[in-house]
N, C-alpha and C positions, 0 to 999 in steps of 0.2 A: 629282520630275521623272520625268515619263514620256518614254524614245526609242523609235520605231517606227524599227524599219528592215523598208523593205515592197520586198525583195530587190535592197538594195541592192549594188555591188560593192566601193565603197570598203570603209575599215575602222570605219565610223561606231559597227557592233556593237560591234566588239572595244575598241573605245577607251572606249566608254559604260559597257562590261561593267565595267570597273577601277574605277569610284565604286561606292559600295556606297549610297548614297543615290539609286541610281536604276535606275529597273524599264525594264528590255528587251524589248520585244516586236521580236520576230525573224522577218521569214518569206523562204522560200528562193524565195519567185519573188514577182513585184509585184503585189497583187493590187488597184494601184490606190489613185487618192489619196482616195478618199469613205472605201474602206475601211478605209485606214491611217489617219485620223483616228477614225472609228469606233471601230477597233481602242482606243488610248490613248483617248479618252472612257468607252468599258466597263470601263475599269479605274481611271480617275481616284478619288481619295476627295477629299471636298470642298466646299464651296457654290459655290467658282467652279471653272471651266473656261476654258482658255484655249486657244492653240496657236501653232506659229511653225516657218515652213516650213524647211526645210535647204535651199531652194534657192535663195535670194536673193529670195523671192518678197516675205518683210516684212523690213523693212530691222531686226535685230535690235536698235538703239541705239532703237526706238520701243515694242516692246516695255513696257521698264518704266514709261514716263510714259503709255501705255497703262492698263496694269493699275490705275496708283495713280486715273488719272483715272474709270476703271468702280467703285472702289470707292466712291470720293467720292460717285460719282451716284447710287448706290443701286440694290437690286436688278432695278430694272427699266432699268438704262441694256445700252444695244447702240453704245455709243458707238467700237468699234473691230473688226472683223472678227476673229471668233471670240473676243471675248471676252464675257463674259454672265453670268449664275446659270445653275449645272446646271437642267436644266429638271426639276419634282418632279410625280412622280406624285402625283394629287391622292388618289386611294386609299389609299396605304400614305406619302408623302411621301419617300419614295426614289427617287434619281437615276432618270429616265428612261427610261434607257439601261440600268440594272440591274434593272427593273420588269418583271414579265412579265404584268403587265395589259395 
Protein backbone atom coordinates (compact mmCIF):
# COMPACT_ATOMS: atom_id res chain seq x y z
CA UNK A 1 0.00 0.00 0.00
CA UNK A 2 1.06 3.27 -1.15
CA UNK A 3 -0.24 6.85 0.94
CA UNK A 4 0.55 10.16 -0.61
CA UNK A 5 0.00 12.89 1.42
CA UNK A 6 0.38 15.82 -1.19
CA UNK A 7 0.65 18.60 1.83
CA UNK A 8 -1.72 17.62 3.76
CA UNK A 9 -2.49 19.26 7.32
CA UNK A 10 -4.24 16.46 9.10
CA UNK A 11 -2.17 13.61 10.61
CA UNK A 12 -2.71 11.14 7.56
CA UNK A 13 1.52 11.04 7.41
CA UNK A 14 2.16 10.32 10.88
CA UNK A 15 -0.60 7.75 11.25
CA UNK A 16 0.30 5.89 7.89
CA UNK A 17 4.20 6.17 8.97
CA UNK A 18 3.37 3.46 12.12
CA UNK A 19 2.38 0.37 9.52
CA UNK A 20 5.56 -0.77 8.28
CA UNK A 21 3.80 -2.31 5.35
CA UNK A 22 3.26 0.88 3.87
CA UNK A 23 5.32 3.35 1.80
CA UNK A 24 4.81 7.13 2.43
CA UNK A 25 5.29 9.56 0.05
CA UNK A 26 5.18 13.00 1.76
CA UNK A 27 5.29 16.49 0.38
CA UNK A 28 5.20 19.68 2.32
CA UNK A 29 2.94 21.86 0.13
CA UNK A 30 0.25 20.35 -2.40
CA UNK A 31 1.39 19.86 -5.49
CA UNK A 32 -1.99 18.89 -6.82
CA UNK A 33 -4.14 15.78 -7.45
CA UNK A 34 -2.60 14.56 -11.20
CA UNK A 35 0.45 14.71 -9.28
CA UNK A 36 -0.08 12.97 -6.11
CA UNK A 37 -1.54 10.09 -7.99
CA UNK A 38 1.38 10.21 -10.38
CA UNK A 39 3.50 10.48 -7.41
CA UNK A 40 2.21 6.67 -5.93
CA UNK A 41 1.86 5.13 -9.56
CA UNK A 42 5.89 5.77 -9.92
CA UNK A 43 6.41 3.75 -7.13
CA UNK A 44 3.79 1.15 -7.28
CA UNK A 45 5.32 -2.52 -8.10
CA UNK A 46 2.84 -4.75 -9.70
CA UNK A 47 0.58 -5.59 -12.71
CA UNK A 48 -2.24 -3.82 -11.25
CA UNK A 49 -2.75 -0.37 -10.18
CA UNK A 50 -5.28 0.99 -8.39
CA UNK A 51 -6.26 4.26 -6.17
CA UNK A 52 -8.92 5.51 -3.66
CA UNK A 53 -9.19 9.15 -2.75
CA UNK A 54 -9.03 10.20 1.03
CA UNK A 55 -11.52 12.51 0.28
CA UNK A 56 -14.79 10.85 0.14
CA UNK A 57 -14.57 11.07 -3.53
CA UNK A 58 -14.89 6.86 -3.98
CA UNK A 59 -17.08 5.48 -1.44
CA UNK A 60 -14.27 3.12 0.19
CA UNK A 61 -16.86 -0.03 0.78
CA UNK A 62 -16.65 -0.20 -3.37
CA UNK A 63 -13.22 -0.46 -3.52
CA UNK A 64 -12.89 -4.19 -3.07
CA UNK A 65 -15.75 -5.57 -5.23
CA UNK A 66 -14.18 -3.20 -7.59
CA UNK A 67 -10.71 -4.72 -7.68
CA UNK A 68 -12.02 -8.42 -7.49
CA UNK A 69 -14.45 -7.51 -10.41
CA UNK A 70 -11.13 -6.00 -12.84
CA UNK A 71 -9.56 -9.02 -12.05
CA UNK A 72 -12.14 -11.46 -13.27
CA UNK A 73 -12.38 -9.39 -16.56
CA UNK A 74 -9.01 -9.63 -17.53
CA UNK A 75 -6.39 -7.58 -18.47
CA UNK A 76 -7.93 -5.27 -20.55
CA UNK A 77 -11.20 -4.50 -18.45
CA UNK A 78 -11.33 -0.52 -17.22
CA UNK A 79 -14.37 -1.62 -15.56
CA UNK A 80 -14.00 0.93 -12.46
CA UNK A 81 -12.09 4.47 -12.25
CA UNK A 82 -8.46 3.93 -11.85
CA UNK A 83 -8.54 0.67 -11.75
CA UNK A 84 -6.75 -1.22 -14.80
CA UNK A 85 -3.24 -3.18 -15.76
CA UNK A 86 -0.04 -0.97 -15.17
CA UNK A 87 0.28 0.22 -18.61
CA UNK A 88 3.70 -1.70 -20.12
CA UNK A 89 6.20 -0.25 -22.20
CA UNK A 90 6.14 -2.18 -25.21
CA UNK A 91 10.09 -1.86 -25.40
CA UNK A 92 11.45 -3.17 -22.29
CA UNK A 93 7.86 -4.36 -20.77
CA UNK A 94 8.23 -2.22 -17.71
CA UNK A 95 5.65 -0.13 -15.83
CA UNK A 96 5.09 2.99 -17.98
CA UNK A 97 5.44 5.11 -15.50
CA UNK A 98 9.16 3.66 -14.65
CA UNK A 99 10.11 3.66 -18.56
CA UNK A 100 12.19 6.27 -19.75
CA UNK A 101 11.46 5.62 -23.46
Amino acid sequence: MIVVSDGSTDRTEEIARRYQAVTVLGFDRNRGYGAAIQSGFAVARGDWVGFLDADGTCDPAFFGPCAANSMRSGPTSRSARGWGPAPRCRGCARSAMRCSR
